[in-house]
C-alpha positions as protocol buffer text, in pm:
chain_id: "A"
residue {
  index: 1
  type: UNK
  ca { x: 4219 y: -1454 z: 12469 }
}
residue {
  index: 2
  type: UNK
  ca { x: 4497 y: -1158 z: 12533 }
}
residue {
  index: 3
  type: UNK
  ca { x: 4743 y: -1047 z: 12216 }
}
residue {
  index: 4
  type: UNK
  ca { x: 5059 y: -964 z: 12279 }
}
residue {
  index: 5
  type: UNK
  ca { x: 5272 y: -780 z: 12037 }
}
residue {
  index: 6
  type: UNK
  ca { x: 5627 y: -798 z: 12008 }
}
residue {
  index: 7
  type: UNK
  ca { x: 5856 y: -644 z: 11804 }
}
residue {
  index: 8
  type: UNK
  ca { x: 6185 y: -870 z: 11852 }
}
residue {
  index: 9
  type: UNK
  ca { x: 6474 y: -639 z: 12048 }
}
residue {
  index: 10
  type: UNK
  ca { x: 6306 y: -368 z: 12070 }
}
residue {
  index: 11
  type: UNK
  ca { x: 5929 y: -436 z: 12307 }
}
residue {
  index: 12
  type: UNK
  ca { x: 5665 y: -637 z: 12421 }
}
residue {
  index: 13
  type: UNK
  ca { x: 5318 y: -469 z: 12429 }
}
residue {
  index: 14
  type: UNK
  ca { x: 5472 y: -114 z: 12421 }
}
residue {
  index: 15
  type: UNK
  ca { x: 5709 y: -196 z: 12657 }
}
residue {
  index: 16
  type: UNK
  ca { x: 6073 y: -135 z: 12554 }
}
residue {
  index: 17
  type: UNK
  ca { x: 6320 y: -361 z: 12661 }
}
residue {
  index: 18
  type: UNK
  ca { x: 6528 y: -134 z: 12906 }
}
residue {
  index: 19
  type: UNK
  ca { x: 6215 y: -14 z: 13073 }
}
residue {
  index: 20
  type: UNK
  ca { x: 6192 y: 35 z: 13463 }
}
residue {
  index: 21
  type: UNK
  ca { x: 5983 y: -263 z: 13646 }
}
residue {
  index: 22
  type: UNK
  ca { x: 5742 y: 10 z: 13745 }
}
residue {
  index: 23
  type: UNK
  ca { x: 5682 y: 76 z: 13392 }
}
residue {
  index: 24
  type: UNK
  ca { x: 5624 y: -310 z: 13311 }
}
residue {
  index: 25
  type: UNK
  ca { x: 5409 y: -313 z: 13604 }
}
residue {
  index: 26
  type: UNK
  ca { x: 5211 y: 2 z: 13498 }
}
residue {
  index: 27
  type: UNK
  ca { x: 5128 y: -250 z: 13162 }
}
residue {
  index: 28
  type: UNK
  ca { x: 5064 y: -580 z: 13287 }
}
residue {
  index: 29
  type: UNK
  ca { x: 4971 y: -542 z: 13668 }
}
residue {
  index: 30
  type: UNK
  ca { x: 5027 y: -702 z: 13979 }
}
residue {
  index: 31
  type: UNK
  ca { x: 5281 y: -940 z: 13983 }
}
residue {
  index: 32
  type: UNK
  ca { x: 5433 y: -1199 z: 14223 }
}
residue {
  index: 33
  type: UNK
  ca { x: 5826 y: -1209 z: 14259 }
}
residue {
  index: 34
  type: UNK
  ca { x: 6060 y: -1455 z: 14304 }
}
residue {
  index: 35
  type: UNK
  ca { x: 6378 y: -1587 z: 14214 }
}
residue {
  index: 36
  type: UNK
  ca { x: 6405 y: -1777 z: 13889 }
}
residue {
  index: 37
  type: UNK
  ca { x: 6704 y: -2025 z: 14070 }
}
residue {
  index: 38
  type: UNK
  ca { x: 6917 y: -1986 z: 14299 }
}
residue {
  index: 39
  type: UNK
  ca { x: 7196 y: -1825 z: 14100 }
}
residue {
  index: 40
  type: UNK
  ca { x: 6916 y: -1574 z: 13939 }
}
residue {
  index: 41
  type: UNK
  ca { x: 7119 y: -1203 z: 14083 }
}
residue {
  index: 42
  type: UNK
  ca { x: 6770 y: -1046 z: 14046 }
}
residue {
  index: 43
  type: UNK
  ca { x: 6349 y: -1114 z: 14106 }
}
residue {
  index: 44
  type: UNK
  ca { x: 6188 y: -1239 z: 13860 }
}
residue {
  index: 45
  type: UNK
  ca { x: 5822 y: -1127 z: 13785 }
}
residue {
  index: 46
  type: UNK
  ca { x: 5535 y: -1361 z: 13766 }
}
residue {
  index: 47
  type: UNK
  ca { x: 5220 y: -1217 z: 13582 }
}
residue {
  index: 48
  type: UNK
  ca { x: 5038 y: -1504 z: 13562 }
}
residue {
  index: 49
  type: UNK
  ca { x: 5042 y: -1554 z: 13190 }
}
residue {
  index: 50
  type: UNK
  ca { x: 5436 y: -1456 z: 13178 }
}
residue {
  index: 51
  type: UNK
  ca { x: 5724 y: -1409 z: 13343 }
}
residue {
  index: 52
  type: UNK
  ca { x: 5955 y: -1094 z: 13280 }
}
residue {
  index: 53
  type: UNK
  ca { x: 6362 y: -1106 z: 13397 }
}
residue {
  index: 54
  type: UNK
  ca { x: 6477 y: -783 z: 13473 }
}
residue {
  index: 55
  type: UNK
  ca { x: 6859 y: -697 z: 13505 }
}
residue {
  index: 56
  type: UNK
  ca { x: 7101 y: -619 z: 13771 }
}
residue {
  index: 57
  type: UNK
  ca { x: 6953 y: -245 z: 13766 }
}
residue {
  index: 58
  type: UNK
  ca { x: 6598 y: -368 z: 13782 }
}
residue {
  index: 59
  type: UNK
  ca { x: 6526 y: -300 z: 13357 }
}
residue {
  index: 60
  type: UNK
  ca { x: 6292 y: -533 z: 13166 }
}
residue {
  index: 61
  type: UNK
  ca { x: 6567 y: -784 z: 12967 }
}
residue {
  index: 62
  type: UNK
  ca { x: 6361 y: -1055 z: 12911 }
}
residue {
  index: 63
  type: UNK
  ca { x: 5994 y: -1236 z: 12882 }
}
residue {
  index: 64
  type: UNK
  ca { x: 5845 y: -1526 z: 12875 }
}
residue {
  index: 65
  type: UNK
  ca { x: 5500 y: -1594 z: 12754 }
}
residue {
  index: 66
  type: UNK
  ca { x: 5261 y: -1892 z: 12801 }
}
residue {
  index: 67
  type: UNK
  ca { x: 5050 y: -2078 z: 12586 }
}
residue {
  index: 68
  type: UNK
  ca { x: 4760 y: -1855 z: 12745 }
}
residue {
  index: 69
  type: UNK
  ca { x: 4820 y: -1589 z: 12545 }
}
residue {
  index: 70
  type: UNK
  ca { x: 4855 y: -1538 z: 12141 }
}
residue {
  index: 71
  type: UNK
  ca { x: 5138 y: -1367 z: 12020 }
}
residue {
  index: 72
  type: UNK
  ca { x: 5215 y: -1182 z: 11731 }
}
residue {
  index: 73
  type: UNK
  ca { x: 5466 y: -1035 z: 11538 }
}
residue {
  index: 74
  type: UNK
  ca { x: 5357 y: -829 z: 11245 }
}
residue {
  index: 75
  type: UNK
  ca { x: 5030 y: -910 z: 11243 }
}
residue {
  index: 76
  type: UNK
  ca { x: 5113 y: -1271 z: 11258 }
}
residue {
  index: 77
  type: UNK
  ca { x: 5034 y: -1515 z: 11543 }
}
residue {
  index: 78
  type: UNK
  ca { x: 5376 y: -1673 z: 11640 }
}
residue {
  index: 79
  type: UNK
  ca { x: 5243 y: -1846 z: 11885 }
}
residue {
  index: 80
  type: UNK
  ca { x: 5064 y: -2032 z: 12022 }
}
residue {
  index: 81
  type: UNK
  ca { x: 5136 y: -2273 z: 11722 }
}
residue {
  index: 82
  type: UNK
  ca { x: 5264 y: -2626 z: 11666 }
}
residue {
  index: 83
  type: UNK
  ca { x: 5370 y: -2500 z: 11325 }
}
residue {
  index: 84
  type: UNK
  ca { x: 5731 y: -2353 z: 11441 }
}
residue {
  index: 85
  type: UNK
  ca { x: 5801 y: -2315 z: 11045 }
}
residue {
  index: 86
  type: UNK
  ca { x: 5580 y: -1975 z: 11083 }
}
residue {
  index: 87
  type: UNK
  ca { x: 5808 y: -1831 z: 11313 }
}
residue {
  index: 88
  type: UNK
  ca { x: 6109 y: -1947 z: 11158 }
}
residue {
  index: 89
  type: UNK
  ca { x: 6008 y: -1812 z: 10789 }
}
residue {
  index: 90
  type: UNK
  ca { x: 6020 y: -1480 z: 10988 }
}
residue {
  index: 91
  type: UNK
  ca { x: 6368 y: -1530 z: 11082 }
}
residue {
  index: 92
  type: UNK
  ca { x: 6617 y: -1766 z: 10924 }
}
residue {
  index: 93
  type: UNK
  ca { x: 6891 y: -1798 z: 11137 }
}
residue {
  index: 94
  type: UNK
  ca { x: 6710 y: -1988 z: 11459 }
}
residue {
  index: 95
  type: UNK
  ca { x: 6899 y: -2287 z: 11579 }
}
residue {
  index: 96
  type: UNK
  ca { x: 6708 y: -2608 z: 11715 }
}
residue {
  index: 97
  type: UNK
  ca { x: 6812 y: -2825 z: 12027 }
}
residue {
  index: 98
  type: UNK
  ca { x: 6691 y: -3092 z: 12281 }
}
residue {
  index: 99
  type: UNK
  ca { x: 6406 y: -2809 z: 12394 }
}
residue {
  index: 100
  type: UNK
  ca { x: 6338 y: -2603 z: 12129 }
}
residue {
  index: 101
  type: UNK
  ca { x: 6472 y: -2316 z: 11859 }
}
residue {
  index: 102
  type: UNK
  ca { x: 6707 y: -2043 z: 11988 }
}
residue {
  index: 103
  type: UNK
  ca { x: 6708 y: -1723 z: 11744 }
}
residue {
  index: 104
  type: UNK
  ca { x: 7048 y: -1543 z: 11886 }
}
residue {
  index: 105
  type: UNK
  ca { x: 7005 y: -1273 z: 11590 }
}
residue {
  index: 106
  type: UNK
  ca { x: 6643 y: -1170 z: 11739 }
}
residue {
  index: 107
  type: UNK
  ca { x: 6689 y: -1279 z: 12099 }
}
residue {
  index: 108
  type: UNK
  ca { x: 6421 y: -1526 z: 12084 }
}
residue {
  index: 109
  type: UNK
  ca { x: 6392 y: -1865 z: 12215 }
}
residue {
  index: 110
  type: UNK
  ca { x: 6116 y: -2100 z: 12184 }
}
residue {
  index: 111
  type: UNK
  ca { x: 6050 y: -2379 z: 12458 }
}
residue {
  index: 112
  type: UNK
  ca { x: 5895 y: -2671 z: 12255 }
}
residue {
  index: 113
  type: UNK
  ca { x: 5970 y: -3044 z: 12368 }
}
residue {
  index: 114
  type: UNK
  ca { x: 5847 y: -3303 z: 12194 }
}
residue {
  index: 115
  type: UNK
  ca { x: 5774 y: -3061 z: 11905 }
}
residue {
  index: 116
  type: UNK
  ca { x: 5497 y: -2840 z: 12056 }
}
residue {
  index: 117
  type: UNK
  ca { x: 5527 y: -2450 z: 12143 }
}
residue {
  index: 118
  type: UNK
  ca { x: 5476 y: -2461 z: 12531 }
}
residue {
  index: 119
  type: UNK
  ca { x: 5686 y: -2108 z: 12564 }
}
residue {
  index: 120
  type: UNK
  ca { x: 5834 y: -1827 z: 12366 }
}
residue {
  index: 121
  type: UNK
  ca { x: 6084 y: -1565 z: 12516 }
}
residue {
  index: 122
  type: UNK
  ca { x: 6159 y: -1274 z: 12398 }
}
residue {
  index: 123
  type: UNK
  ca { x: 6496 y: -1076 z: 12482 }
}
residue {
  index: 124
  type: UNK
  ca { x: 6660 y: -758 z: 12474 }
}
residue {
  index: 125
  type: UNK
  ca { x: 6977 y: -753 z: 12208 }
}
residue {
  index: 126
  type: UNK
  ca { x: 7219 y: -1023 z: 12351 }
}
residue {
  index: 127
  type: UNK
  ca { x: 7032 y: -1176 z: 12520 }
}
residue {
  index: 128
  type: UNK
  ca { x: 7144 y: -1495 z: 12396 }
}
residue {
  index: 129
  type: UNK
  ca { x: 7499 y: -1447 z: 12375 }
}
């Protein structure tokens, strides 16, 4: 299985949020593009495993990984994991709704109906504002 690392508002597998999509596409390969909906301003990318939401100027704001991946922050797998208090011990301010958690300190939002992890995104600072 593939580890990701991220380092909430600053990167995602060495890639710094900011970063050109040549440069995320130097990291993670090939992608397909497409528009997210049809209000998205920009392509997203579609990696297979994630997607990654770039900005008006084409720079990596945003990602979202798939259960086909672990992900860790600080040596810690964040996910996949149906135990959302690990994540949220990291960070105390996250904010639950209908879908999920939403951490608008840390830019990350977790996709988890009915209780289980089925997403995790990780933005670039404001993402969520």
């Amino acid at each position: 299985m593939k580890i990701i690392k991220a380092i909430p508002l600053s990167e995602v597998n060495g890639i710094k949020f900011g970063a050109k999509r040549e440069e995320v596409r130097k990291v993670f390969g090939e992608a397909k593009e497409f528009k997210k909906t049809s209000f998205s301003k920009t392509t997203t990318d579609d990696f297979g495993f994630c997607h990654v939401y770039y900005n008006v100027n084409d720079e990596f704001e945003a990602i979202e990984i798939f259960n086909e991946v672990d992900v860790k922050i600080n040596d810690v797998i964040v996910f996949p994991n149906n135990d959302i208090s690990v994540l949220k011990s990291m960070f105390a301010d996250f904010e639950d709704d209908e879908d999920g958690t939403i951490c608008k300190s840390q830019s990350i939002g977790v996709y988890a109906p009915d209780g289980e992890m089925e997403c995790i995104l990780f933005g670039c600072i404001g993402y969520y504002e």
